[in-house]
TORVEXGU-863289 format. One line per 4 residues: number of its first residue (from 0); for each residue y, x, z of N, C-alpha, C. Coordinates in Angstrom, 1 decimal. Atoms other than C-alpha are relative to their C-alpha. Layout:
BEGIN
NUM) Y,X,Z,Y,X,Z,Y,X,Z  ... .
END
This chain:
BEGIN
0) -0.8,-1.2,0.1,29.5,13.5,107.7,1.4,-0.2,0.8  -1.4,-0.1,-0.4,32.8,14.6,109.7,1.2,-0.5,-1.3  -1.3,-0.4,0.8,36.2,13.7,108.3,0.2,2.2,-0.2  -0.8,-0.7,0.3,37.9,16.6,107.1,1.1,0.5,1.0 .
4) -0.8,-0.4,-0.8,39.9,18.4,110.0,1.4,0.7,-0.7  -0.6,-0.7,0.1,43.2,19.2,109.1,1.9,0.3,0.8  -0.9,-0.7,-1.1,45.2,22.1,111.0,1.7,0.0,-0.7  -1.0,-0.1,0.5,49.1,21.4,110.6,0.6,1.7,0.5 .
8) -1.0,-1.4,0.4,51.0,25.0,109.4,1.3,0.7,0.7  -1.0,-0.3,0.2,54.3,24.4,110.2,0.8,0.2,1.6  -0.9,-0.6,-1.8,55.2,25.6,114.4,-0.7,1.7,-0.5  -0.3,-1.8,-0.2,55.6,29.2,113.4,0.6,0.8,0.1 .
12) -0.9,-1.2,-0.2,57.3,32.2,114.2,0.8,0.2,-1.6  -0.3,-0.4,0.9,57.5,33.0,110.5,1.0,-1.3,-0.8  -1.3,1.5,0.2,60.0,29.8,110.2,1.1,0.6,0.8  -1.2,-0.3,-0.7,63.5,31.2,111.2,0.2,-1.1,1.3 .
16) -1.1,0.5,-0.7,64.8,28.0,112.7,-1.5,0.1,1.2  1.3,0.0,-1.1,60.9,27.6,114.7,0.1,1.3,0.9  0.3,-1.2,-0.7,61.1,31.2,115.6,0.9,0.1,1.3  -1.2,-0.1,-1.1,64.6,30.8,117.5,-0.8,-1.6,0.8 .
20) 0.4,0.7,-0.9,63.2,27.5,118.9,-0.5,0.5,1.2  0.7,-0.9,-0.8,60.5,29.3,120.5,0.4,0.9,1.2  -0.9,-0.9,-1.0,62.9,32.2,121.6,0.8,-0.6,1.0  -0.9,0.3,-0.5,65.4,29.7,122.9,-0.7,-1.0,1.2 .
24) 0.5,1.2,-0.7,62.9,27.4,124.8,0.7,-1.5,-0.6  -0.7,1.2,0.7,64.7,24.8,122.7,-1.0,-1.1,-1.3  1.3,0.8,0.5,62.1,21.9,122.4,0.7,-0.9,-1.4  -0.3,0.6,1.0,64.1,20.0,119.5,-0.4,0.2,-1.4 .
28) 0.5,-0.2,1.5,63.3,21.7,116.6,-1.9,-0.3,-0.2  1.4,-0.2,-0.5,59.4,22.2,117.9,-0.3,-1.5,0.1  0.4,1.8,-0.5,59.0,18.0,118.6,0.3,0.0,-1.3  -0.7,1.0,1.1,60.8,17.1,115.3,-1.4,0.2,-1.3 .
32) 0.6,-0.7,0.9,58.5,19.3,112.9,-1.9,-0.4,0.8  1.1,0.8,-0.2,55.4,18.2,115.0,0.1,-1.2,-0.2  0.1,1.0,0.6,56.2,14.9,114.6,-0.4,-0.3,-1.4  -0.4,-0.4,1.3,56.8,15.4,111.1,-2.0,0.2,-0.7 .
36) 1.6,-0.6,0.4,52.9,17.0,110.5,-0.4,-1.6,0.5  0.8,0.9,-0.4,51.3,14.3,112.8,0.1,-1.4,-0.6  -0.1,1.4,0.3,52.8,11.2,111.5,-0.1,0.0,-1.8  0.2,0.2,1.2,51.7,12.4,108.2,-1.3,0.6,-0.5 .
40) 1.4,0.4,-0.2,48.0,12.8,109.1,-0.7,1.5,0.7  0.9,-1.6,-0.5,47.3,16.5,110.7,-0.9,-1.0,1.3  0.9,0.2,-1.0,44.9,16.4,113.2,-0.2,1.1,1.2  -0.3,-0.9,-0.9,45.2,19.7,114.9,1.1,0.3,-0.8 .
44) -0.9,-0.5,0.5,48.6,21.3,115.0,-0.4,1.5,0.4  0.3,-0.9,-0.2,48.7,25.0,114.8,1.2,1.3,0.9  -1.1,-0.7,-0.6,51.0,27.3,117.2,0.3,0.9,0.3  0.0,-1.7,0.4,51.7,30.4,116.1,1.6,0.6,0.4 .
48) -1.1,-0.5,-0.9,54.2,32.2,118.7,0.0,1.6,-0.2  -0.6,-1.5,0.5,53.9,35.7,116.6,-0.8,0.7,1.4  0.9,-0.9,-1.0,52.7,38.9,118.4,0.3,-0.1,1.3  -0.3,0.8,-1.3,54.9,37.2,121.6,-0.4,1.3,1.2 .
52) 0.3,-0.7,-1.2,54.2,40.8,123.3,1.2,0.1,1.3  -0.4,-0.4,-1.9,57.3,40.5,126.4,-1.0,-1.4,0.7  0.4,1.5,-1.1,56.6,36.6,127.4,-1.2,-0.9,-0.8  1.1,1.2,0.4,53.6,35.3,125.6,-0.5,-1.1,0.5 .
56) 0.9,1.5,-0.9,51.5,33.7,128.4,1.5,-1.2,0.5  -0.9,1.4,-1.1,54.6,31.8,129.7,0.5,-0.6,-1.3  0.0,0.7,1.1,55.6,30.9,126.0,-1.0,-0.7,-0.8  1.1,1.0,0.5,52.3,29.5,125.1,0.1,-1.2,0.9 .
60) -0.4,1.4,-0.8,52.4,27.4,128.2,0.6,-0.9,-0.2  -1.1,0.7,0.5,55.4,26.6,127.6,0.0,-1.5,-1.3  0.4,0.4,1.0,54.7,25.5,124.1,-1.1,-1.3,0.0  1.6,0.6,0.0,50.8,24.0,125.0,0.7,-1.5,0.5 .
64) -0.4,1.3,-0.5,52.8,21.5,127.7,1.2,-0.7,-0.7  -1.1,0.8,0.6,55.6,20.5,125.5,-0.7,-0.7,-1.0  0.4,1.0,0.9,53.6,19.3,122.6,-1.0,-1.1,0.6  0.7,0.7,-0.8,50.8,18.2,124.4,0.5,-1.6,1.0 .
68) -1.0,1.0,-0.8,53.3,16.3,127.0,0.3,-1.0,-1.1  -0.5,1.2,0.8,54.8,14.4,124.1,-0.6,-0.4,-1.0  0.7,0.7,1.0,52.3,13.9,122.1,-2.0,-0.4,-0.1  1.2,0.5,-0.5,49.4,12.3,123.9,-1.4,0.9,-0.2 .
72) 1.2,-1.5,-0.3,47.5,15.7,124.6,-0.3,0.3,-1.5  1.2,-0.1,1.5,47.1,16.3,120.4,-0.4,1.4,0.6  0.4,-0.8,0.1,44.8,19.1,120.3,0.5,0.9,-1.0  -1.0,-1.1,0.6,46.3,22.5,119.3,-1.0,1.2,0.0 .
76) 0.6,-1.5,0.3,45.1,26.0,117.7,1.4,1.0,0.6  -0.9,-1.2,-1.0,46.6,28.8,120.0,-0.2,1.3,-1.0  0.3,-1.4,1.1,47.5,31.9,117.1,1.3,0.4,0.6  -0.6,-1.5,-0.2,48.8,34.9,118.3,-1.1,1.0,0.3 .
80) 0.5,-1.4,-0.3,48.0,38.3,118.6,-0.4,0.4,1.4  0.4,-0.3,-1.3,48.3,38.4,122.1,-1.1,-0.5,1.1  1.1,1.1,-0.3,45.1,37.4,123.9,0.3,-0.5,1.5  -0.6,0.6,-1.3,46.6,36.9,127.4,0.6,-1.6,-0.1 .
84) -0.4,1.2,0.1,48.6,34.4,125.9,-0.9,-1.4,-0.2  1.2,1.6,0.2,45.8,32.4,124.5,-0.8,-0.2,1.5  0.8,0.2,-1.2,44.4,32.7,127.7,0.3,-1.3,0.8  -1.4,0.5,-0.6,47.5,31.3,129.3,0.0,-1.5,-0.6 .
88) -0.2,1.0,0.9,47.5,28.4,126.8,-1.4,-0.9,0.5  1.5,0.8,-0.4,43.9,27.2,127.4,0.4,0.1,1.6  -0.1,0.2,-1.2,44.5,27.3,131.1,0.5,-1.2,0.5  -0.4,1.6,-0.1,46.9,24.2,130.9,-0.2,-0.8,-1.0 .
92) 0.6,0.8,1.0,45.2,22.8,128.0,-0.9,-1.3,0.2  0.4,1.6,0.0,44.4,18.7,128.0,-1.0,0.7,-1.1  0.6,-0.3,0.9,41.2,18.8,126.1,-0.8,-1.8,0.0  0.8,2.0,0.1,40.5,14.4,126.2,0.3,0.1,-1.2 .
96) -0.2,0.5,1.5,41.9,14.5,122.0,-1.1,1.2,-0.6  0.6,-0.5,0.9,39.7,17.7,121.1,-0.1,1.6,0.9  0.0,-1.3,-0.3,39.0,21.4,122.1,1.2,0.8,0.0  -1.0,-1.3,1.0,41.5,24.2,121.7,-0.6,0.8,-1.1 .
100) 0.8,-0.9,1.2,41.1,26.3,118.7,0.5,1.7,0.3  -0.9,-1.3,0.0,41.9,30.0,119.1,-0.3,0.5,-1.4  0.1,0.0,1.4,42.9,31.3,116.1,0.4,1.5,0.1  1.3,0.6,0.6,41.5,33.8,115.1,-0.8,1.5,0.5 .
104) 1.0,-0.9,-0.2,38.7,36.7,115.4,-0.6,0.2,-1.1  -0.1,-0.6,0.9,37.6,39.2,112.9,-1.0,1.1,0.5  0.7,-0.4,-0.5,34.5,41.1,113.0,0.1,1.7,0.4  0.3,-1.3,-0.1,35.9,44.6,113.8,1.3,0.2,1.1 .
108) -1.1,-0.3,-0.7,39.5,44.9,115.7,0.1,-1.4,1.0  -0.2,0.8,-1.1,39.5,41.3,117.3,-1.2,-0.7,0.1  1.2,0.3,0.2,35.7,40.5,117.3,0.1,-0.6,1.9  0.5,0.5,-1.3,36.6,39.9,121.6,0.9,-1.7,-0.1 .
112) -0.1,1.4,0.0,38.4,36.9,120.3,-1.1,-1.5,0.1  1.5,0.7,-0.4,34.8,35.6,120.1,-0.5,-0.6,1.7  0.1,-0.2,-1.3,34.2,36.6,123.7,1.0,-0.9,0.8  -0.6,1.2,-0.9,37.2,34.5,124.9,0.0,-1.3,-0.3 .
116) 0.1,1.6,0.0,36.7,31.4,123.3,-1.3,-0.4,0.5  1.3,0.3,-0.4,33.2,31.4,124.3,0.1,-0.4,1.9  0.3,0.1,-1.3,34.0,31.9,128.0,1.1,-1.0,0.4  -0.9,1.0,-0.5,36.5,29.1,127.7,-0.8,-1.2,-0.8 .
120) 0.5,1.0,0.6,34.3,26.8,125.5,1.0,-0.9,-0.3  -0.7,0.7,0.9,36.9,26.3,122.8,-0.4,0.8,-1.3  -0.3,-0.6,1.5,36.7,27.1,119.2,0.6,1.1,-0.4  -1.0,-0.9,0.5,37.4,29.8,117.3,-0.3,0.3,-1.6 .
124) -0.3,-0.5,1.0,38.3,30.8,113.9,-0.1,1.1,-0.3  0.3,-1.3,0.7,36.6,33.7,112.2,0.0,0.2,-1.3  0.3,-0.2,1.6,37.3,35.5,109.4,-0.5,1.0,-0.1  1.1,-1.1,0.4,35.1,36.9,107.2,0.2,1.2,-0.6 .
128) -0.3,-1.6,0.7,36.4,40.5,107.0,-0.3,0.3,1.4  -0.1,-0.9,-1.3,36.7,43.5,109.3,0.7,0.9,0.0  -0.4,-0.7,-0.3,38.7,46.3,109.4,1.1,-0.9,-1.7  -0.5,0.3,1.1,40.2,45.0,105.5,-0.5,-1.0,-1.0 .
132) 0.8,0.9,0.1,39.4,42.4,103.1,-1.1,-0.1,-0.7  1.9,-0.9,0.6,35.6,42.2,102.0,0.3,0.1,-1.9  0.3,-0.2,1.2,34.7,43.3,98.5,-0.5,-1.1,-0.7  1.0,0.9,0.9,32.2,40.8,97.7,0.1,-1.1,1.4 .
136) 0.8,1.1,-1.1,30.3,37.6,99.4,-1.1,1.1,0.7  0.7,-0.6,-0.7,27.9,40.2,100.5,0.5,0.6,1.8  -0.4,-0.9,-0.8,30.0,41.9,102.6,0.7,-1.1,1.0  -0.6,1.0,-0.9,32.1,38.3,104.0,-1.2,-0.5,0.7 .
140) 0.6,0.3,-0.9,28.6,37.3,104.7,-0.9,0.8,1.1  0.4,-1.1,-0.9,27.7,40.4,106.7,0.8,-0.3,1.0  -1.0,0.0,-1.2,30.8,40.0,108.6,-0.2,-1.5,0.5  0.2,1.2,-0.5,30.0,35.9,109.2,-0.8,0.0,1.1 .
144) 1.2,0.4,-0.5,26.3,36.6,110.4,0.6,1.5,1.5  -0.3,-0.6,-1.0,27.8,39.5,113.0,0.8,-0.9,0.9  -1.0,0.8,-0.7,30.3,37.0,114.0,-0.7,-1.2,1.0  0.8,0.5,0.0,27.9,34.7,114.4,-1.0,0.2,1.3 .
148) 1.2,-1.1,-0.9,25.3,36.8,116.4,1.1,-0.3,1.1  -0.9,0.0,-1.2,28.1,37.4,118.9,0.7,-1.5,0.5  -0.1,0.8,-0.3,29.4,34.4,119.4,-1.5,-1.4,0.9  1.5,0.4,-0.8,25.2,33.0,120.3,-0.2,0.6,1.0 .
152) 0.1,-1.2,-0.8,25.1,35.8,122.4,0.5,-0.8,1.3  -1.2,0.7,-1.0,28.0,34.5,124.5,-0.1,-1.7,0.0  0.1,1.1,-0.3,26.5,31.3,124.6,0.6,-1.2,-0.9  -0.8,0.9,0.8,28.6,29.6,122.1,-0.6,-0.9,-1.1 .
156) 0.8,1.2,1.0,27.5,26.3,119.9,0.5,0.6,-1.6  -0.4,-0.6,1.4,27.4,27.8,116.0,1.2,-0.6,-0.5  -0.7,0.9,0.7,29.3,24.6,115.2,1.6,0.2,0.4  -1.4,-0.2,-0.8,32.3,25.9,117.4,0.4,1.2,-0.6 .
160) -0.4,-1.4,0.8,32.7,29.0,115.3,0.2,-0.8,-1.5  -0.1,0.7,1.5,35.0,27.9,112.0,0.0,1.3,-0.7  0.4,-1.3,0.3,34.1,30.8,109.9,1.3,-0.4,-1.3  -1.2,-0.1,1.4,37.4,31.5,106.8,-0.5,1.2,-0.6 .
164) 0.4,-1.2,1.4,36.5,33.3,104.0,1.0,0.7,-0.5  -2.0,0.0,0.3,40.6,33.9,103.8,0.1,0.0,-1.7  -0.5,0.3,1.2,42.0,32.4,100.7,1.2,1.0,-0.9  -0.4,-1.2,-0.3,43.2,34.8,98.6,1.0,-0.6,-1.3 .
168) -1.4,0.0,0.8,46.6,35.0,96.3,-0.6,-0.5,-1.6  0.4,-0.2,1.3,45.7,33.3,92.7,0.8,0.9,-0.9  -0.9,-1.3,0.5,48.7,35.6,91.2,-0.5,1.1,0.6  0.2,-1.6,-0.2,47.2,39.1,91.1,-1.5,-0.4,0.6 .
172) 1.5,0.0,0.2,43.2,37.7,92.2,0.0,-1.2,0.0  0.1,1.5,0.6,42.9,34.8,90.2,-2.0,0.5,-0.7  2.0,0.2,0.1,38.6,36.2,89.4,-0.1,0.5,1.1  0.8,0.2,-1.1,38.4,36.2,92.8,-0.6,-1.3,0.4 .
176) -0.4,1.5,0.2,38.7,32.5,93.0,-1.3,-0.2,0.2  1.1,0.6,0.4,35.2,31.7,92.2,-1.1,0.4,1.1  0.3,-0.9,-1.4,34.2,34.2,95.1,-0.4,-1.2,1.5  0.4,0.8,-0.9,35.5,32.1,97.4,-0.2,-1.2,0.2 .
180) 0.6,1.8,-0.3,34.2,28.5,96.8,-1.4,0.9,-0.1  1.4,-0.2,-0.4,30.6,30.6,96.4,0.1,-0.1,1.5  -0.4,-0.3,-1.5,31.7,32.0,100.0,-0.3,-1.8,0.7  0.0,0.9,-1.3,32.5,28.8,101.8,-1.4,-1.1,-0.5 .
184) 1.6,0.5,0.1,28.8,27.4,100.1,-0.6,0.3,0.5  1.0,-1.0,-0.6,27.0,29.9,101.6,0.4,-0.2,1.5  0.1,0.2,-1.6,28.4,29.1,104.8,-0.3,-1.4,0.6  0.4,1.2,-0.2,28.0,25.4,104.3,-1.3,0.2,0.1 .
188) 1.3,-0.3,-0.2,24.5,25.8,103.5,-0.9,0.8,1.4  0.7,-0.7,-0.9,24.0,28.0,106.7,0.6,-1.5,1.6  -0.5,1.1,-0.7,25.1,24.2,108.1,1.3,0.4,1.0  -0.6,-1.0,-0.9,28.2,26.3,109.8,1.2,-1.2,-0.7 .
192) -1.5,0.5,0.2,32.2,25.1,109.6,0.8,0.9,-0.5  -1.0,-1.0,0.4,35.0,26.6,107.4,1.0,-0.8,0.4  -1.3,0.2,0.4,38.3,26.6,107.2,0.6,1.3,-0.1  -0.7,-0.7,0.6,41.3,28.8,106.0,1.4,-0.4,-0.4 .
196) -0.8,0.3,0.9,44.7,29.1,105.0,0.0,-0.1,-1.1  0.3,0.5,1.1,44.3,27.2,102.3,1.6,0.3,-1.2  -1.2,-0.2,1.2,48.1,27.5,100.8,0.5,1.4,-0.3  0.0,-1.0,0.7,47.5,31.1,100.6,-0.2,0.5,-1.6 .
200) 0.2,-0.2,1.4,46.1,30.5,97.0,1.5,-0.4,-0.4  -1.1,0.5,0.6,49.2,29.4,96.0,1.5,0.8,0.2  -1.2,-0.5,-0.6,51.5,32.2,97.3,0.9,1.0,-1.0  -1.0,-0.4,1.6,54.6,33.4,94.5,0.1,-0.7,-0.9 .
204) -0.1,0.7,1.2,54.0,30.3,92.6,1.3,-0.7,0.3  -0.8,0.7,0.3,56.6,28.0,91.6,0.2,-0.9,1.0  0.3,1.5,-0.7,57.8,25.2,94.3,-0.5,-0.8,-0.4  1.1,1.4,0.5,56.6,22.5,92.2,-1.5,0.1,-0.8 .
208) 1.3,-0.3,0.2,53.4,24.1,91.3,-0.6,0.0,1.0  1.0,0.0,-1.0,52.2,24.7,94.6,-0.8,-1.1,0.6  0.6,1.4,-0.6,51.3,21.3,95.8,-1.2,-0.4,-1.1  1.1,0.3,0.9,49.4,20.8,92.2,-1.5,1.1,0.3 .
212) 0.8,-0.9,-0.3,47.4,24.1,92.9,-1.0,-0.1,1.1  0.2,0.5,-1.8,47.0,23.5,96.7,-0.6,-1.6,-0.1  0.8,1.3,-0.5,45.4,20.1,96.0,-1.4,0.1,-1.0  1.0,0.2,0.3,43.3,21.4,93.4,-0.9,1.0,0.7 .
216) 0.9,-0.9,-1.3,41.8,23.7,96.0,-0.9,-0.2,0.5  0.6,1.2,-1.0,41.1,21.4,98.4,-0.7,-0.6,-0.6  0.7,1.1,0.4,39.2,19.2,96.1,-0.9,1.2,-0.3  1.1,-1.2,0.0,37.1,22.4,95.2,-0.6,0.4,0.8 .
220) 0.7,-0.5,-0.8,36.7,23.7,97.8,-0.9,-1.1,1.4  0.9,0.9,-0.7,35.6,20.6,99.8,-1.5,-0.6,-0.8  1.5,-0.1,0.6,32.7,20.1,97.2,-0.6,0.8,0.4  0.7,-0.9,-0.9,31.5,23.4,98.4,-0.2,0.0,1.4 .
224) 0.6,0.1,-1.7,31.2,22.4,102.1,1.6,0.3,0.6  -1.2,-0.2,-0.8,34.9,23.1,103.4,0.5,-1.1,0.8  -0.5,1.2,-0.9,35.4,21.2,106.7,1.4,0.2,0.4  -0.8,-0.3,-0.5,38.6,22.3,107.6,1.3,0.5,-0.6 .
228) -0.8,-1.1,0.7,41.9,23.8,106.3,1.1,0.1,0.8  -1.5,0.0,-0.2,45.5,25.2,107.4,0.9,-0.3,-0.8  -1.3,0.6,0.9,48.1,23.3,105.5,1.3,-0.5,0.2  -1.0,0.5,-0.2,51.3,22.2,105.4,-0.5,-1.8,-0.4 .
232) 0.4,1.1,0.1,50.3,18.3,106.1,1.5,-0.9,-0.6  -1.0,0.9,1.0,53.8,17.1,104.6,0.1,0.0,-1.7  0.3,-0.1,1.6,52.4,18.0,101.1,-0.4,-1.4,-0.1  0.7,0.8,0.2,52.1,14.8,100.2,-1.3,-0.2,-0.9 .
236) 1.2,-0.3,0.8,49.9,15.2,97.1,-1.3,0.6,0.7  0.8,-0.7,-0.9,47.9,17.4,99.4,-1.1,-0.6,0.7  1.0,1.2,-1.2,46.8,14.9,101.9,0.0,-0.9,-0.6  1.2,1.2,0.9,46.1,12.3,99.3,-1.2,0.3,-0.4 .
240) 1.6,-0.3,1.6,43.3,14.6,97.4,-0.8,0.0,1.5  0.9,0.1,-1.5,42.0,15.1,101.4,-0.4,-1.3,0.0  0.3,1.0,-0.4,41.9,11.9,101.9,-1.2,-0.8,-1.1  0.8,0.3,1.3,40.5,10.9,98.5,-1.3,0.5,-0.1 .
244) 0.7,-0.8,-0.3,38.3,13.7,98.8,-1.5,-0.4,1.4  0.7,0.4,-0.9,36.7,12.6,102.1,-0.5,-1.4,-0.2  0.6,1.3,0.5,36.2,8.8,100.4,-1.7,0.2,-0.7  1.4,-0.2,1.5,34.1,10.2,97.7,-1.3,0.9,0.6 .
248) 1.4,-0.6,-0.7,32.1,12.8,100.2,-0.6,-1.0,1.2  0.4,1.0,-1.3,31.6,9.6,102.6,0.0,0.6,1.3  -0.7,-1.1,-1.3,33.4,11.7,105.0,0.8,-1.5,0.6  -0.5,1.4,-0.3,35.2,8.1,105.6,-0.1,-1.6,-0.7 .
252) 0.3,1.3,0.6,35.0,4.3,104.9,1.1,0.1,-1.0  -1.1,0.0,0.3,36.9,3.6,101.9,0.7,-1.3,0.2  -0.8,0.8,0.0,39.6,0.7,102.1,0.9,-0.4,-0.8  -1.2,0.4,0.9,42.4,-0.8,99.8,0.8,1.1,0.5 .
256) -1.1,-0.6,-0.9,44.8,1.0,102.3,-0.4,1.2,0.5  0.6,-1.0,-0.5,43.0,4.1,102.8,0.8,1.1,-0.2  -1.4,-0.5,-0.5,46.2,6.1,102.6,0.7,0.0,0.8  -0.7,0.2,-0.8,48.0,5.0,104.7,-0.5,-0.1,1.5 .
260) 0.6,0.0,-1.4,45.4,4.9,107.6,0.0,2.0,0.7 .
END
């Protein structure tokens, strides 16, 4: 079995001081906060430059060559709205540590996000809705197997398609919950890859709740087949149950020191 991929959260637009980084080309904040994830076990960082419609493509670049430059090519999820930009991004993309990920595609308004990761043979991130979010598992896995379909179509390896069930608010759908650990079963079983903002379950709770919640997620939801998540990787509790988690699915060797590796 794979480790456990996990995508660091925290280079986003929706971060004030990240957002003026971004704006300002001002790589200090953007290096510090990647560091920060990586040296506390992410594996892909995530780089979300917002809908970026005047300068996208030259801000992804921008962005792709600065982390990449200083941080021995890690491999990066390119999120935005704008698809030029991801274009732009994969164009000077080092891919020796891992693929790019484009983040994300959705089986009804950005279903050609499919179509560009395929003809760049990188990854992409689908979620299982389409115009709004599904009712049931019926309807997530309607929108999976369309996603799906298109993505083979276009030549693409199933396994390069991470399908998200999107994690949904436990305050206000707390009996959905159950939904989606069926959900990301049903996609394990169709041998496929999830992931998801995973600290979405946790959104209006308490600061010192969220990391308890947010780790019993992850330990849930990776019994159901979840290879993947978006997290904030400085939760520490977080990335111990991962790690813990991936011992006990012999997802890795375990070790005395198996923390700290």
């Amino acid at each position: 079995m794979a480790k456990f991929v996990v995508i660091g959260e925290r280079l986003s637009t929706t971060a004030p001081a990240i957002n003026r980084a971004f704006t300002n080309r001002d790589p200090e904040p953007i290096l510090k906060r990647a560091k920060e994830q990586l040296d506390a076990g992410a594996t892909y960082l995530d780089v979300n430059i917002g809908p970026a419609e005047n300068d996208g493509p030259e801000l992804m670049k921008w962005a792709v060559e600065l982390l990449q430059g200083n941080f021995d090519n890690v491999p990066l999820a390119l999120d935005t709205a704008n698809k030029a930009a991801i274009e732009a991004g994969i164009s000077v993309y080092n891919r020796s540590k891992g693929k790019p990920i484009v983040n994300s595609a959705d089986a009804a308004g950005r279903i050609e996000y499919i179509d560009l990761a395929a003809a760049n043979d990188a990854i992409v991130i689908a979620l299982c809705n389409g115009e709004g979010i599904a009712k049931d598992n019926d309807e997530r896995m309607m929108y999976c197997q369309t996603m799906l379909e298109r993505g083979m179509e276009h030549g693409m390896e199933p396994t390069d398609m991470w399908f998200d069930p999107l994690f949904l608010v436990i305050k206000g759908m707390q009996d959905k919950q159950e939904q989606i650990l069926e959900c990301i079963k049903m996609i394990s079983d169709m041998e496929l890859n999830s992931t998801g903002g995973l600290s979405n379950n946790s959104n209006g709770m308490p600061k010192h709740i969220r990391p308890i919640m947010d780790s019993a997620m992850v330990a849930m939801a990776m019994q159901c087949g979840l290879t993947s998540a978006i997290v904030n990787p400085c939760d520490l509790r977080l990335m111990e149950t991962i790690k813990s988690c991936d011992i006990i699915k012999n997802n890795t060797l375990y070790a005395d020191s198996y923390l700290e590796l």
